[in-house]
N, C-alpha and C positions, 0 to 999 in steps of 0.2 A: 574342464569338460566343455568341447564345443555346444553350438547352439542346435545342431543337426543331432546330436545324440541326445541330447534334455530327454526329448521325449521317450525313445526306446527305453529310455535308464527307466522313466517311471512305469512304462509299460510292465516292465519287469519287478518296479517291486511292488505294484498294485497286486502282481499277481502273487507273489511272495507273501503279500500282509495277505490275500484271502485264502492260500492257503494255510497259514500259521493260524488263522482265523479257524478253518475246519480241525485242526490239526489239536487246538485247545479244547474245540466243542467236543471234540472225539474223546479227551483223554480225561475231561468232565463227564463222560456219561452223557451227556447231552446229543438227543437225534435230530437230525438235519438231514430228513431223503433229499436221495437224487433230483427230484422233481425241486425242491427249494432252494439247494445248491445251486443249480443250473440257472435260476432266478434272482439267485445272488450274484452269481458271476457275472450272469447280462446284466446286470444293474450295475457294475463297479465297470463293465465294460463300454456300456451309453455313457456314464458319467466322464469317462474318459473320453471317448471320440468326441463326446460334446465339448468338455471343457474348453479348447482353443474357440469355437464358436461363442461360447459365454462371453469368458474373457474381451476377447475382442469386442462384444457390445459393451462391456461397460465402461467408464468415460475415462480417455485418454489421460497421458500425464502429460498434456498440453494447454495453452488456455484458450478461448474462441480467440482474443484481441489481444493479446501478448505486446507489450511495447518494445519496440526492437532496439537492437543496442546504440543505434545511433542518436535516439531521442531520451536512452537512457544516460547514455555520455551528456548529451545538451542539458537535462533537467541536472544532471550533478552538477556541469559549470555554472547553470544560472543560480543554484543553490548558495555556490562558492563566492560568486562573485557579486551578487543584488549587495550586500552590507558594503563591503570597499566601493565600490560605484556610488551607491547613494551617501555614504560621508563623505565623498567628492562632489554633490550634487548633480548627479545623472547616472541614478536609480534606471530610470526609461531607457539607457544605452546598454542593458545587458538583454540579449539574446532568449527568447524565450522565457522573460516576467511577465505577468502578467497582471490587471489589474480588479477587484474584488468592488470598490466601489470609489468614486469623487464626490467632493464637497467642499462647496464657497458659502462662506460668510462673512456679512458685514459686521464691524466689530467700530462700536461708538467707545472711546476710550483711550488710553494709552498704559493699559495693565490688562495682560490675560493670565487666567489661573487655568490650568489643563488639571483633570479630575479624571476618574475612570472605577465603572466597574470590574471588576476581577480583574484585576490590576497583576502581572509578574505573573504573567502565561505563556512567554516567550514573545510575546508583540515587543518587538524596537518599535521608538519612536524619536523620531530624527525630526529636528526644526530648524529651517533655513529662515534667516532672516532676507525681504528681497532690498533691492536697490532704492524702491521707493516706498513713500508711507501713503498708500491707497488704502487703507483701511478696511481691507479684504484679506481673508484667512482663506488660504488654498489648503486643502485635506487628501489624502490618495493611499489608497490600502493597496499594498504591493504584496503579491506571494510567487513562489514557487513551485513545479507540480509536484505533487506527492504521489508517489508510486508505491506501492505492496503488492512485494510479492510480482511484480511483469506486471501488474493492474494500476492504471491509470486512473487515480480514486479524487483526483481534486474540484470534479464538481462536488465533492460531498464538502467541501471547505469553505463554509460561510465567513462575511465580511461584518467587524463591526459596526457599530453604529458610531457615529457622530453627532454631538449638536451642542448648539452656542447657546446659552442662556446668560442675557447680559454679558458678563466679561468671563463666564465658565466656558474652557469648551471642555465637555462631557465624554467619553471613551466609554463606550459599554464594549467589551469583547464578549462572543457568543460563550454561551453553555461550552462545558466539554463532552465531545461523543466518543462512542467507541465502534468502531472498524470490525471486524472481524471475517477474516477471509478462509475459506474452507475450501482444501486440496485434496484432490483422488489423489495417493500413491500407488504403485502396484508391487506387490508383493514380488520376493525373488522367486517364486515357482511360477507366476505369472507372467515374468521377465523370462524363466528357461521356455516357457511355450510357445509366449509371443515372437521372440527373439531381440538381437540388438536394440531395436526401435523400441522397446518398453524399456530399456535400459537408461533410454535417456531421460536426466530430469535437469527442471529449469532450477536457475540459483534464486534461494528468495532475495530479493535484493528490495530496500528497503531505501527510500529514498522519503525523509520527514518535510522535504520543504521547508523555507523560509520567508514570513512575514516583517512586513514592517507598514508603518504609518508614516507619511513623509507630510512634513509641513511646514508651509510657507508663511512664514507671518511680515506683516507692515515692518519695516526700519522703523526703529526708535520706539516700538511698545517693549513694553517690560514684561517678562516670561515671573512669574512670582513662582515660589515653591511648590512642586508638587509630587505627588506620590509614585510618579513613574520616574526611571532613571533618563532625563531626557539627555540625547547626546544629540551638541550642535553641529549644524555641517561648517567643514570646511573647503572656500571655497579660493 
């Protein structure tokens, strides 16, 4: 059925359901003058002429800020590629990472234990050793954007905490939240009235991001055991 006929089709069986409507009240015994009939019929008749005016105000199957496919291609590659980049050490040479938070510390000793709350929440944590023993712990939360749904959600993505106490360094990762994103669809009678253009809808597309903690520690301290799966760079 074209989109120029939708409407005349329903025209005609609005009028069909009211008279079937009269048609039953009649053969119930049930009275319905002329004068409320007439009242009925203008009533199924405004509702009609109005509907496309309805429709049309209520909220598009669009979003205000929709991410467009070129920025949704970039966030899939920088998704892809942040873990292979940073086990080569140059996490920073992919395109569109970004960074959550930094942190240096001086570190008295030659033994660090690394500890973490909520520990195996999808955080990597990658430890470069540098070239020299400066006695400084470089720290750096790298992520990805996260997108739901065409919606660009990664300010809502908070960064760990860090901190050294004596030869601990510490990993708190945040809470976990919950997202939830709510979509007008439009119905297909809504689609035969609007035409084509309500026809179209966006793909949820679903884009989780990727985190990691990159860290630099002095040459020649000792990494002692700890409860996170630490993987060293190779450099």
């Amino acid at each position: 059925m074209s989109v120029a006929f939708a409407p005349f089709f329903l025209l005609l069986l609005l009028i069909a359901l009211a008279c079937l409507a009269v048609y039953v009240a009649r053969r119930a015994d049930i009275y319905i003058g002329w004068g409320k009939l007439g009242w009925l019929l203008a009533g199924y008749f405004a509702v009609l002429l109005c509907s496309p005016l309805v429709l049309w105000l209520l909220p598009p199957d669009v979003l205000s800020s929709p991410v467009e496919g070129a920025a949704l291609r970039k966030a899939e590659a920088a998704a892809r590629d942040l873990f292979p980049a940073a086990m080569a050490g140059r996490p920073q040479s992919v395109d569109d990472v970004g960074i959550l938070g930094e942190w240096q510390f001086s570190l008295d000793g030659d033994s660090l234990r690394i500890a973490g709350r909520h520990p195996y929440r999808g955080l990597s944590v990658l430890v470069e050793r540098k070239d020299e023993n400066d006695g400084i712990i470089e720290a750096t939360h790298y992520f990805t954007r996260t997108i739901l749904g065409m919606i660009d959600v990664s300010a809502q993505v908070r960064p760990v905490e860090v901190t050294l106490t004596e030869n601990t360094l510490m990993i708190t990762e945040p809470e976990q939240y919950r997202i939830e994103v709510i979509r007008f669809w439009q119905d297909s009678m809504a689609a035969q009235i609007l035409g084509d253009a309500a026809r179209r809808q966006l793909r949820f597309n679903v884009i989780g991001g990727n985190q990691l903690l990159y860290l630099r520690v002095p040459q020649g301290v000792q990494i002692e055991e700890s409860k996170y799966h630490l993987q060293f760079v190779n450099l």
